[in-house]
C-alpha positions as CSV (number, residue, x, y, z in Angstrom):
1,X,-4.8,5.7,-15.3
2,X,-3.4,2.5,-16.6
3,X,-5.1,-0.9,-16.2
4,X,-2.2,-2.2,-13.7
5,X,-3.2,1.0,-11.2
6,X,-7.2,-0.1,-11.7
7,X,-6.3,-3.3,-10.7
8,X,-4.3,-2.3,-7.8
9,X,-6.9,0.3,-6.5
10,X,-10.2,-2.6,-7.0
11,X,-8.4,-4.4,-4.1
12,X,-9.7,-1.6,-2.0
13,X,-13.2,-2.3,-3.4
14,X,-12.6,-6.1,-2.7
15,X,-11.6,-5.4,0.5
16,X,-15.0,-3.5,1.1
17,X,-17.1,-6.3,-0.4
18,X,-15.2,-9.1,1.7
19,X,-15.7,-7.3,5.0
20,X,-19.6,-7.0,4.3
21,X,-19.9,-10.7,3.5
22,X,-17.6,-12.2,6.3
23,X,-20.1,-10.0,8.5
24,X,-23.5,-11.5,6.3
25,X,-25.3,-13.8,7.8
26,X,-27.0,-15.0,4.3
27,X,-26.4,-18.5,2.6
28,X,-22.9,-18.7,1.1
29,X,-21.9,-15.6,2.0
30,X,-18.5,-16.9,3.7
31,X,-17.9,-18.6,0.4
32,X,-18.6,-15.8,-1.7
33,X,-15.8,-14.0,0.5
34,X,-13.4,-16.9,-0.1
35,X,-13.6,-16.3,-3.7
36,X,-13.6,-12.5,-3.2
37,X,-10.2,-13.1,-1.5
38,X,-9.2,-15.2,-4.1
39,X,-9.9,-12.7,-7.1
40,X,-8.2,-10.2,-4.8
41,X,-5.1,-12.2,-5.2
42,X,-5.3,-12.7,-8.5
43,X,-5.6,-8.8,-9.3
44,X,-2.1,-8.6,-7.1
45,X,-0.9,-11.0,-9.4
46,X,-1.7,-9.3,-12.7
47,X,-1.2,-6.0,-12.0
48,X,2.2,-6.8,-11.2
49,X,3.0,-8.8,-14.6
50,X,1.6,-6.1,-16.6
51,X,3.3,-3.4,-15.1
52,X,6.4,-5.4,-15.5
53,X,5.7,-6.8,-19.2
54,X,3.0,-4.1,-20.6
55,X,2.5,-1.0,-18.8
56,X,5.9,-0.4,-17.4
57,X,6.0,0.2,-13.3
58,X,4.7,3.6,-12.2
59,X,5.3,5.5,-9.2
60,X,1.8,5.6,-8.5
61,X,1.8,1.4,-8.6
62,X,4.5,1.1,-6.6
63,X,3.2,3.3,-3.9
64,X,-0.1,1.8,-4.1
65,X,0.3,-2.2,-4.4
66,X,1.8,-2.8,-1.2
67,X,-0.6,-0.3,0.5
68,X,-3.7,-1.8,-1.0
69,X,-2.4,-5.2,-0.2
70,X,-1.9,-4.1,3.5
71,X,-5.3,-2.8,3.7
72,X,-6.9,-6.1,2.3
73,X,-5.1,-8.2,5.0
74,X,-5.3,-6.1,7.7
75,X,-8.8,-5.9,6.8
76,X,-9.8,-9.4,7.1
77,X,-7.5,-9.9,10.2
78,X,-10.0,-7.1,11.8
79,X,-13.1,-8.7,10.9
80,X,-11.6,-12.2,12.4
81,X,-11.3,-10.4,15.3
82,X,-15.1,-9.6,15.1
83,X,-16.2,-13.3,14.3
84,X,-14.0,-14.2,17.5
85,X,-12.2,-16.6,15.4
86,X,-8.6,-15.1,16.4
87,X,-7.1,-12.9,19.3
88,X,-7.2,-9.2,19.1
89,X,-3.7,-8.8,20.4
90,X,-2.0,-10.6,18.0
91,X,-4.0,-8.7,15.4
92,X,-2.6,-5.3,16.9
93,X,0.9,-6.7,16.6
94,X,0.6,-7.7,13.1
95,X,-0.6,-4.2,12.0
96,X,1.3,-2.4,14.1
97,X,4.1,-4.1,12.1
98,X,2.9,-2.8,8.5
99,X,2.4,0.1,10.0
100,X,6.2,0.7,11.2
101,X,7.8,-1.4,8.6
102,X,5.6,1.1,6.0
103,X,6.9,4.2,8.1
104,X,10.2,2.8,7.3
105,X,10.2,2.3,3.4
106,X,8.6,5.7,3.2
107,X,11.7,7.2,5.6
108,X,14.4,5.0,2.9
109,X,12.6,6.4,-0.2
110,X,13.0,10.0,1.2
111,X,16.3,9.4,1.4
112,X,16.8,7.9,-2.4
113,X,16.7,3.8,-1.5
114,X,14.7,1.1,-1.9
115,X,13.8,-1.5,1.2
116,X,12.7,-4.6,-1.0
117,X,11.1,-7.6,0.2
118,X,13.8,-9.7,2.5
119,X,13.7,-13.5,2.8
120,X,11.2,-13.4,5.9
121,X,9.0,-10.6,4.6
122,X,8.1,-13.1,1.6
123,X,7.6,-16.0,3.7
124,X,5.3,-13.5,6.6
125,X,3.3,-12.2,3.4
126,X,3.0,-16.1,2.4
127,X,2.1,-16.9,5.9
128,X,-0.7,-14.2,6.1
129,X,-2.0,-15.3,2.8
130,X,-2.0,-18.9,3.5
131,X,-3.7,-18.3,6.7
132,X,-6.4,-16.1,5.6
133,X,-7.6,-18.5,2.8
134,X,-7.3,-21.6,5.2
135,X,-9.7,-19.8,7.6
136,X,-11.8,-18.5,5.4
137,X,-12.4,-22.3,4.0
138,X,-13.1,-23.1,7.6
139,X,-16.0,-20.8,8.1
140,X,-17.8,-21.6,5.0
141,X,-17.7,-25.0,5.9
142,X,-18.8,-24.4,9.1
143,X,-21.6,-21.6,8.2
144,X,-22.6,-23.0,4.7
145,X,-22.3,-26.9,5.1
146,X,-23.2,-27.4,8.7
147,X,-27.2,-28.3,7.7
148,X,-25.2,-31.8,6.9
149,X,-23.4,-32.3,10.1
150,X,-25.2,-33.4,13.6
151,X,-25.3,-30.8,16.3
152,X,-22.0,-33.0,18.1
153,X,-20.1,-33.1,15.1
154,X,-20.6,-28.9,14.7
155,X,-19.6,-28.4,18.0
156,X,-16.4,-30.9,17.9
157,X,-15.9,-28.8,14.3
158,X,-16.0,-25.1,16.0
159,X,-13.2,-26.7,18.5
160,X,-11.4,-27.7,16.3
161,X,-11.6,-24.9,14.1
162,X,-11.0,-22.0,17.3
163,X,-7.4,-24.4,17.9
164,X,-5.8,-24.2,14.4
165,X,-7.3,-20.5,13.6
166,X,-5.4,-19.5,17.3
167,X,-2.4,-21.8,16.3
168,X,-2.0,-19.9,12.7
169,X,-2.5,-16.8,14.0
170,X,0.3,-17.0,16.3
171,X,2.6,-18.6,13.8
172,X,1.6,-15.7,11.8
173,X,2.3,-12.8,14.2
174,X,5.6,-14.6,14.8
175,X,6.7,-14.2,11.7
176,X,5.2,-11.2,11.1
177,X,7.0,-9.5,13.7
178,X,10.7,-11.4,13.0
179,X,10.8,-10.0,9.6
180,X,10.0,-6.8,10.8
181,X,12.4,-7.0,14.2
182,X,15.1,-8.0,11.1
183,X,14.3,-5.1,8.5
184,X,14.5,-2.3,11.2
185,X,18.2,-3.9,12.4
186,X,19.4,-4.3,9.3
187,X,18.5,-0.4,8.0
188,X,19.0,0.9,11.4
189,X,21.4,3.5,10.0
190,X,18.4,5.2,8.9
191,X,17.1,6.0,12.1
192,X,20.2,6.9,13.4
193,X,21.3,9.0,10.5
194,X,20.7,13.2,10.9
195,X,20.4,13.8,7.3
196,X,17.9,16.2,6.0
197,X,14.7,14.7,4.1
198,X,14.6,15.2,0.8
């Protein structure tokens, strides 16, 4: 196994270790996840260049980096959930929406073609992303440095912290689920289409 599929496979083992300390309750355990996160998208990041520059791409890679990044996502969007820091229904759509999107790539490469990343997949894989660090900054502020804020200043933080983690989430399922509203119109010739699988 070359080092571009290690690297694409340890995201699975980040995504292990970042569920366990977003659910710690020990010092600095929601920083230690931020950083987790943050190494996790750095591994994304160099397994790609060195399959492109190195290793060459293999079929195992390209099966497996968008899978693994899925999983990592998905995963931390679950454990949200848990911490009650976002809603559980628009966690189910955004999912559901790898899920079917997934379905569909696997359908196209069945058939011999390729569904690449669209304008408004990058930007809801930007948006997820960008989310997911922003609220994982939030709760190791609030779980790591509140011993230097009063008890009204914690609570006004939490508030503040429920609106913009329910406000990103919803611009994140929105996008989430516009990008993948616009990938199944735009091959929907493949679920029309009665050719035999290959």
């Amino acid at each position: 196994m070359k080092l571009p599929d290690i690297l694409t496979l340890s995201r699975l083992a980040l995504a292990a270790v970042l569920i366990g300390l977003l659910t710690a309750t020990f010092p600095y355990a929601k920083t230690m996840a931020l950083a987790v996160f943050l190494i996790a998208g750095l591994t994304d990041y160099l397994d790609g260049e060195l399959a492109r520059r190195v290793y060459g791409e293999s079929a195992f890679g390209k099966l497996m980096d968008p899978l693994t990044d899925k999983v990592l996502v998905c995963a931390t969007f679950v454990v949200f959930v848990e911490l009650q820091l976002v809603t559980a229904w628009l966690v189910v759509l955004i999912i559901s929406r790898e899920f079917l999107v997934t379905g569909l790539r696997l359908l196209a490469a069945s058939r011999g073609q390729v569904i690449s990343a669209g304008f408004w997949g990058k930007h809801k894989t930007v948006s997820q992303l960008l989310t997911i660090i922003a609220l994982l900054a939030g709760l190791s502020f609030q779980d790591d440095f509140s011993q230097f804020a009063t008890a009204a200043q914690l609570k006004t933080y939490k508030a503040a912290l429920a609106i913009v983690s329910h406000t990103l989430i919803s611009i994140v399922a929105f996008i989430t689920i516009l990008s993948g509203a616009i990938y199944f119109y735009q091959h929907r010739k493949l679920l029309m289409t009665r050719e035999p699988l290959a």
